[in-house]
Each structure stands twice: as C-alpha cells, then as structure tokens.
N, C-alpha and C positions, 0 to 999 in steps of 0.2 A: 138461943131459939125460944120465943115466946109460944107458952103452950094454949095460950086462948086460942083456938082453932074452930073451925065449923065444919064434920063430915057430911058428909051426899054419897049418893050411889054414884054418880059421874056417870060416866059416859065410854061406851066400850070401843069408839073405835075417835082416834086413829089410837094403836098401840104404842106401847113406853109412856112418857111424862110428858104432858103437853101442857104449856103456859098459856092461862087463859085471865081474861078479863078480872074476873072473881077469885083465882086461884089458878092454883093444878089440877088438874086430870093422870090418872093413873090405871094405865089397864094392861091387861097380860092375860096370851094364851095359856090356860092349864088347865083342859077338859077332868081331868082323872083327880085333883086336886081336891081336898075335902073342904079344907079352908087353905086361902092365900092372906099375907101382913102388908104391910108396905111396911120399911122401918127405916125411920129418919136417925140421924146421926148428925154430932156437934161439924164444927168447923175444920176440926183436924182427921176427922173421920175415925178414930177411935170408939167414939163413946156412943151408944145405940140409946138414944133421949127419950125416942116414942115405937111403940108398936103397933099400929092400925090395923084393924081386919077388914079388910077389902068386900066387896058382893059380890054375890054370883050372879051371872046372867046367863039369860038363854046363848048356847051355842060352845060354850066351854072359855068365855073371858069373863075377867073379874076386874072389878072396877072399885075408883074411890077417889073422888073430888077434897081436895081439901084447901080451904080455905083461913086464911090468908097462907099462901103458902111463897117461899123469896127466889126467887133464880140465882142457882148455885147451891142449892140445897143437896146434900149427902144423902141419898138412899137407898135400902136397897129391899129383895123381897124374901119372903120365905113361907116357905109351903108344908105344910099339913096333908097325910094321906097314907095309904098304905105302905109298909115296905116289907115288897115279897120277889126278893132278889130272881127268882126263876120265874116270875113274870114282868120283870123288866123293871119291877116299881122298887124306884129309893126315894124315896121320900123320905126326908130327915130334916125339920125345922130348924134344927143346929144350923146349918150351914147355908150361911149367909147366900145370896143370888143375885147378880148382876141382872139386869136388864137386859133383855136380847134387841133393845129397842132403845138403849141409851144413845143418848147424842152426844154423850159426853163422862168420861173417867175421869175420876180424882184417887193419886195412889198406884203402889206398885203391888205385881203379883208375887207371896212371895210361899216358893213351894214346904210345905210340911206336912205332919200326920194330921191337923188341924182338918185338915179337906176332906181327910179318906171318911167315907160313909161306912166303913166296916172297923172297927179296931176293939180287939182283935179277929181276923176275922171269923166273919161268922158272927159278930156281935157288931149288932146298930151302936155308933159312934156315939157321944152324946155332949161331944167335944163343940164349941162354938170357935168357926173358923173366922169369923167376922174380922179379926185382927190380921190376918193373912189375905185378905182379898182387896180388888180395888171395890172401890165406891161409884157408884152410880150418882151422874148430876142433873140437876135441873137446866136445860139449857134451852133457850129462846134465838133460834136460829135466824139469820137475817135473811128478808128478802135476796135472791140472784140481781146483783146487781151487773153481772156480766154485759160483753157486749155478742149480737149473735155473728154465726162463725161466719167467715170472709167468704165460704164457697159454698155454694147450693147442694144440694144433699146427691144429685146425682155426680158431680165432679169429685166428691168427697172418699178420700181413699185412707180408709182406720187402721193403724198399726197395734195391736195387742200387745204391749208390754208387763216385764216385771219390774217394778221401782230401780230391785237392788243389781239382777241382773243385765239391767237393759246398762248400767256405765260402769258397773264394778270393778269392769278389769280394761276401759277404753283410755288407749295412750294419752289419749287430745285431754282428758280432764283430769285438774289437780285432783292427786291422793285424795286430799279430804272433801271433797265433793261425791268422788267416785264411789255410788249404790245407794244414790240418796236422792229424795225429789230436787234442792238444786242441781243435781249432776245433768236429770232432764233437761234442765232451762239453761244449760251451760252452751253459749253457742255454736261450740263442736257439735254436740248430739242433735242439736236443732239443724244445723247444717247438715248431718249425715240423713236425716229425716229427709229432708229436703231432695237428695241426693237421690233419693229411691222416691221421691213424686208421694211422700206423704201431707196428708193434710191434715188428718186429725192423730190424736193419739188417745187411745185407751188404756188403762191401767186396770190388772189385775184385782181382784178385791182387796179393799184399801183399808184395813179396820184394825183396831189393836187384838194382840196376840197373846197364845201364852206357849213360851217352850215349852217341848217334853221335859220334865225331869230329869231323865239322864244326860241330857242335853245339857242343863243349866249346871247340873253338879262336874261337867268338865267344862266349862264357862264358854259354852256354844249357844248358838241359840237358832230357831226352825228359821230354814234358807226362806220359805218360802211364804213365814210369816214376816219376815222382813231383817 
C-alpha cells in the first residue's frame, strides 16, 4: 500500500466506505466519541499500515476522504473517549471496530480474551484485538441490474422466511443443499411456494454473524444467525 495519500474532511453522509471518483469517503456515527481513526491494513489483513484521525462534524458523525484510496482496501476504526462502565461508556482504542456500514468482510471471527474491554476485571484491557476480528473492505457495489417482478404489487403475496430453517429439514431437497440459500432455488421449495399462491419471498436479515461463545466452544453455532 502506497502511503502518498491526500486527507479531506469528506463528507458525512452516506455512512461506511463509499468509492468515489477522487477516492474514498469514510463516515461513522459516534456522537459520545472524543476522537474516531480509520485504520487501514496490508492485504492479508494482519498488519495495521496507517492510522488516520477522522473530523468531527456537526450531529455526532465523523468523516475522512482519502485519496487515492483502491477497492478492496482492509480497514477498520477505533474510537477514543471515555470509559465509565456504569454509564454505559467503553471506549477502548485497543479494540479494533468493524463498520456497521461495511459492504463487505475480509477474515474470520475468532473468539478470545483479546476482545474483552475488562481484563482483569475491573481494569481497561489494553490488549489490541485487531488480529482476532474480521476486516472491513472497500467495496463498490454494482448497479441492480435485476429484472422487475412478474406481478403488480396488489396481486403480490410475501412469504417471510428463515434461510436455514425455511429447507433444513425438507424431504424433496438433497442433504447438502438443505438450510442454505441454494436449498431456496431448489425447485421443490419453489414449487411448495407455489402451492400456497406465493409470489415473492422475503428473507430474514441477511448479514454476517458472530456466535455466542459458548456456542462456538462446543462447535455450535447461533440458529438464527445462520
């Protein structure tokens, strides 16, 4: 990553990493925040390259353009501010922060003491978790190149589903499809769809996850994160 770069205030809205003409745009709510970083990271996502201090602006988001900046870029943030556990506030720079506004993860979560904001407790961490979390990427989403749907919106009758549970356990689709988005497009399911006069299908929120703990230490993982 070349570090000749040019920083701006940027621009506060739309929120996360937006690929623009001249660069990146980088914004993020965090009213209570003293200072916010952006921090970029090599290829493998290991190694934290750059630190940037972001602006503040009016309304409680923090911004920072940065130019030239590549699609696919590793980053993530970290915050500066009080920490006064009986008023809600951890604030701990250590520990690295996803985007709640990424388009896209690079990397697995992977659970350990590295994350806890207390150790021990009762004492601010001062542990950098950075090497246990995923990474945040720069992603440039493509136009909807869709086609629109076959039925006018009053004949249109939406089924709410779960990914995992809507074919997990349906006889009609092979094992290894069953709780998974092919299992959807498997034309048993599309046919039982059918059957009950559906037309569209909705999916519960669709996003990456992280198990509980105890969960992952008996090699489970949350039903209803997927």
């Amino acid at each position: 990553m070349g570090l000749s770069i040019e920083l701006n205030k940027g621009y506060v809205s739309p929120l996360g990493a937006s690929v623009l003409a001249d660069g990146v745009n980088f914004a993020v709510y965090a009213p209570l925040a003293k200072q916010l970083y952006v921090c970029l990271f090599d290829s493998s996502g290991h190694t934290e390259v750059l630190k940037l201090a972001m602006k503040n602006n009016e309304g409680g988001i923090w911004s920072l353009h940065i130019a030239p900046l590549a699609v696919g870029t590793l980053y993530g943030y970290r915050a500066e501010g009080e920490y006064q556990p009986k008023k809600g506030l951890f604030f701990n720079s250590q520990k690295l922060l996803i985007d709640p506004y990424a388009k896209d993860l690079f990397g697995e979560f992977t659970w350990s003491e590295r994350h806890y904001g207390q150790m021990p407790i009762g004492t601010l961490s001062t542990v950098n978790n950075a090497i246990d979390i995923p990474k945040s990427r720069v992603a440039q989403l493509l136009p909807y190149q869709g086609q629109k749907p076959a039925h006018s919106w009053a004949k249109t009758v939406i089924y709410e589903c779960h990914v995992k549970g809507a074919t997990a356990r349906h006889p009609g689709i092979p094992a290894q499809l069953q709780g998974t988005y092919l299992g959807l497009s498997h034309p048993c399911f599309i046919e039982h769809l059918h059957s009950l006069g559906i037309t569209t299908l909705e999916l519960l929120p669709v996003h990456s996850f992280i198990s509980e703990q105890f969960l992952t230490a008996k090699g489970l993982q949350n039903y209803w994160g997927g």
